[in-house]
DRENVEX-613619 format. One record per residue (C-alpha): x, y, z; residue number from 1; residue in three letters. Coordinates in steps of 0.5 Angstrom, whole numbers, always signed. Example, Ala and Ser with C-alpha at 12.3 -4.5 7.8 and 13.67 -1.06 7.14 Angstrom:
<nodes>
{node {+25, -9, +16}, 1, "ALA"}
{node {+27, -2, +14}, 2, "SER"}
</nodes>
This chain:
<nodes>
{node {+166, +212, +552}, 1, "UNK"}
{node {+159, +212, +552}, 2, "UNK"}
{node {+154, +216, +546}, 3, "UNK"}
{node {+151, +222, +548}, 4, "UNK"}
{node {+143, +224, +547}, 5, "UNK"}
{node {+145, +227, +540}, 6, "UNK"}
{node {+148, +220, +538}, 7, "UNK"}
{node {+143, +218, +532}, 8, "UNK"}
{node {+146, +211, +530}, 9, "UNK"}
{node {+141, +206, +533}, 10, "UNK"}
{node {+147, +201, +534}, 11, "UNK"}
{node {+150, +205, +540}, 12, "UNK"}
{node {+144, +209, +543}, 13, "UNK"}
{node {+145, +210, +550}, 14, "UNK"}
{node {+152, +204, +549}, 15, "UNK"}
{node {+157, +205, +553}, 16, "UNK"}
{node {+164, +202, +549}, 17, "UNK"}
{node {+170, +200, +552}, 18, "UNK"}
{node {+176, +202, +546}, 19, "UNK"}
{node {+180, +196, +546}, 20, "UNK"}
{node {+185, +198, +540}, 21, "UNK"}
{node {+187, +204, +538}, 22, "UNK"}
{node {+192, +207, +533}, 23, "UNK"}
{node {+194, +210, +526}, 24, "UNK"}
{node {+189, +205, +523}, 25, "UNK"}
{node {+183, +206, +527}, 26, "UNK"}
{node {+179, +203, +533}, 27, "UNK"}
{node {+176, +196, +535}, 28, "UNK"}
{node {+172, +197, +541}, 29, "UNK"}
{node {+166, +192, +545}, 30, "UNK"}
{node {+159, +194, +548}, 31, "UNK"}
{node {+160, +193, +554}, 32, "UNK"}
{node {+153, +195, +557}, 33, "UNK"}
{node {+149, +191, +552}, 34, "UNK"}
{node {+146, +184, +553}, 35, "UNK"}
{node {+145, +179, +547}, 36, "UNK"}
{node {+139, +175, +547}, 37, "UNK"}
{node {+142, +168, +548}, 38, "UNK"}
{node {+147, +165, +553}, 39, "UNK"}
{node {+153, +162, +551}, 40, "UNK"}
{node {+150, +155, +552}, 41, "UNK"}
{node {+145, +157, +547}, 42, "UNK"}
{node {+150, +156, +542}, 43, "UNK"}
{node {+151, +149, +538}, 44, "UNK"}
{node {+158, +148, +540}, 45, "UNK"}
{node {+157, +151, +546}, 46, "UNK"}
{node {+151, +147, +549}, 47, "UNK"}
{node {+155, +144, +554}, 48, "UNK"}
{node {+157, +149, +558}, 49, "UNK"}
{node {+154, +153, +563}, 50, "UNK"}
{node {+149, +159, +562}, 51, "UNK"}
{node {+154, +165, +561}, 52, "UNK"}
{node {+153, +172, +558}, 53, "UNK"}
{node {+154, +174, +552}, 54, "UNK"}
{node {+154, +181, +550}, 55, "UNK"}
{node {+152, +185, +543}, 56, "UNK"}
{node {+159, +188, +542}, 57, "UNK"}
{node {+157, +191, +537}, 58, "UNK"}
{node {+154, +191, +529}, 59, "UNK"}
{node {+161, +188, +525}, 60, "UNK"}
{node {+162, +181, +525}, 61, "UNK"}
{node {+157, +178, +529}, 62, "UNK"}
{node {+159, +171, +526}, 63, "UNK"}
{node {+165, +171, +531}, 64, "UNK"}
{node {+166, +171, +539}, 65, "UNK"}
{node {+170, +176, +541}, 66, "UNK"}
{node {+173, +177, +549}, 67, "UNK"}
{node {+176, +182, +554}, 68, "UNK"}
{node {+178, +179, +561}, 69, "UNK"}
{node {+181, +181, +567}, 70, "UNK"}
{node {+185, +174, +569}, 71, "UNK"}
{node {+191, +173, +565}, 72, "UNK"}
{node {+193, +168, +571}, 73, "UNK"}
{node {+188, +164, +568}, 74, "UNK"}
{node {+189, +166, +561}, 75, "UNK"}
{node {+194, +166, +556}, 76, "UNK"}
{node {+195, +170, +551}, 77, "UNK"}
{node {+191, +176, +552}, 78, "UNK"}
{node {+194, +182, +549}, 79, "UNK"}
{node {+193, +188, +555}, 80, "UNK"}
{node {+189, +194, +555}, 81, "UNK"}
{node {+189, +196, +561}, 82, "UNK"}
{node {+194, +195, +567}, 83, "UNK"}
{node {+188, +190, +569}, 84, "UNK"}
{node {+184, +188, +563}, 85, "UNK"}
{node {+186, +184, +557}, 86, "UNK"}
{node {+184, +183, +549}, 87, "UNK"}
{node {+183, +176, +547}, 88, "UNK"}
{node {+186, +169, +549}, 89, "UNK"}
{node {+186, +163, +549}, 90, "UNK"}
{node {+179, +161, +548}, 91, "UNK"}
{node {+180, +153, +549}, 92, "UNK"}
{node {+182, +155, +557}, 93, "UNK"}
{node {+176, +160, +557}, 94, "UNK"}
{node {+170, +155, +555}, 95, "UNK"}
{node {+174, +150, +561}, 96, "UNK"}
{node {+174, +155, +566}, 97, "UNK"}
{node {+167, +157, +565}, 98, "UNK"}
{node {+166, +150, +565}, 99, "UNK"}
{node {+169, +148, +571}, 100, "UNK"}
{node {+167, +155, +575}, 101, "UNK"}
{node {+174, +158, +576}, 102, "UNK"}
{node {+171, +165, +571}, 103, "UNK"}
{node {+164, +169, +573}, 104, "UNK"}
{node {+162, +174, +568}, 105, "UNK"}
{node {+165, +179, +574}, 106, "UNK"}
{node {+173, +176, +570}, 107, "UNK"}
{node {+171, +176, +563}, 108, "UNK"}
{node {+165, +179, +557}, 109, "UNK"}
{node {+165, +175, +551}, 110, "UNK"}
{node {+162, +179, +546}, 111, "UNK"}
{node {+158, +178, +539}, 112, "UNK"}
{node {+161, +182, +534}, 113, "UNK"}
{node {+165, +188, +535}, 114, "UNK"}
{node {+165, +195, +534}, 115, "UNK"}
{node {+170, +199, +528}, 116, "UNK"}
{node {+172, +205, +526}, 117, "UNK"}
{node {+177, +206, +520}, 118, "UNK"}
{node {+183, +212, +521}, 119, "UNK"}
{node {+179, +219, +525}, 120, "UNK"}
{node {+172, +216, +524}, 121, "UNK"}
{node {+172, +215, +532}, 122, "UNK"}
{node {+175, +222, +532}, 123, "UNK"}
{node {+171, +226, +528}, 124, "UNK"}
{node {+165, +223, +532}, 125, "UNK"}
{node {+168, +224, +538}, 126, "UNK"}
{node {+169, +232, +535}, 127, "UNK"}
{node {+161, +232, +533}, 128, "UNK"}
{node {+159, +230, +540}, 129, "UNK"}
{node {+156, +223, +539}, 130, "UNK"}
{node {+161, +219, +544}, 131, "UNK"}
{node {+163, +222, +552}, 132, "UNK"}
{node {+170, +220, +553}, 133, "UNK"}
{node {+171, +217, +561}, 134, "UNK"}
{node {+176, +214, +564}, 135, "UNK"}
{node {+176, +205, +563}, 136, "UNK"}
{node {+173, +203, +570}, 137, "UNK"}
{node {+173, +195, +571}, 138, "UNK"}
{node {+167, +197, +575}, 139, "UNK"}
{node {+163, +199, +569}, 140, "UNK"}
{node {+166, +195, +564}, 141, "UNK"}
{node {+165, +189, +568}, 142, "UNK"}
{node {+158, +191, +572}, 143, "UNK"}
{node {+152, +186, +574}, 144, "UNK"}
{node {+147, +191, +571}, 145, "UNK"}
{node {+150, +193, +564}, 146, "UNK"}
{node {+144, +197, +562}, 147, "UNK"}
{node {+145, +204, +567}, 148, "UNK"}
{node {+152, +207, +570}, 149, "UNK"}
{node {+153, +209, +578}, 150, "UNK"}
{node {+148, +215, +578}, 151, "UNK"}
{node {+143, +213, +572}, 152, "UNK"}
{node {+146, +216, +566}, 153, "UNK"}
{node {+141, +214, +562}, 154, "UNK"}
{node {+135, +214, +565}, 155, "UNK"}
</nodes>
């Protein structure tokens, strides 16, 4: 979903979010457009791996990495999504496949922090126009240029 012109929480002004948890409960969603001011690399304990991206998923818990990805091949444990995109895994394999080369940021976002909504806060939005829905493309959740949409929605 991306928020709308009338969107009035800083959090996710002009945020495009990829819903990767949906029910009676409520929402878990990442930020997928947003680029955090460091590199995987960056942090402490992952100092010896390469630079990598890492993505404001959004303003709840940003003590924590979170990940979707898109090679169940190479990762075990996803919970899928998508017919082509998968919440989470095993996280020991992701930092090793990182290290060795064998996942680029076109497989894989991993996340500080994500976005939450408890029972119908994301429908009551959604109702008052802050958020557009559109269908999940893996051409949008995985882009090169996170900060535009094809046809500059933003701009």
């Amino acid at each position: 979903m991306i928020s709308s012109s009338t969107m009035d929480d800083e959090n996710f002004r002009k945020s495009i979010v990829f819903i990767a948890e949906h029910d009676g409960r409520g929402a878990l969603g990442f930020v997928v457009n947003k680029v955090f001011d460091r590199s995987l690399n960056e942090l402490v304990e992952f100092s010896k791996s390469p630079a990598f991206p890492l993505y404001t998923g959004g303003p709840v818990d940003r003590e924590h990495l979170y990940f979707i990805h898109r090679r169940s091949d190479l990762i075990a444990a996803g919970i899928p999504v998508t017919d082509n995109i998968y919440l989470g895994g095993d996280f020991k394999q992701v930092i090793e496949h990182i290290n060795n080369k064998m996942l680029s940021a076109a497989d894989i976002k991993i996340f500080i922090g994500y976005c939450g909504w408890d029972t119908d806060e994301l429908e009551k939005e959604i109702a008052e126009g802050s958020w557009i829905i559109m269908d999940c493309s893996n051409d949008v959740v995985f882009s090169e240029y996170p900060g535009v949409l094809p046809g500059g929605f933003f701009d």
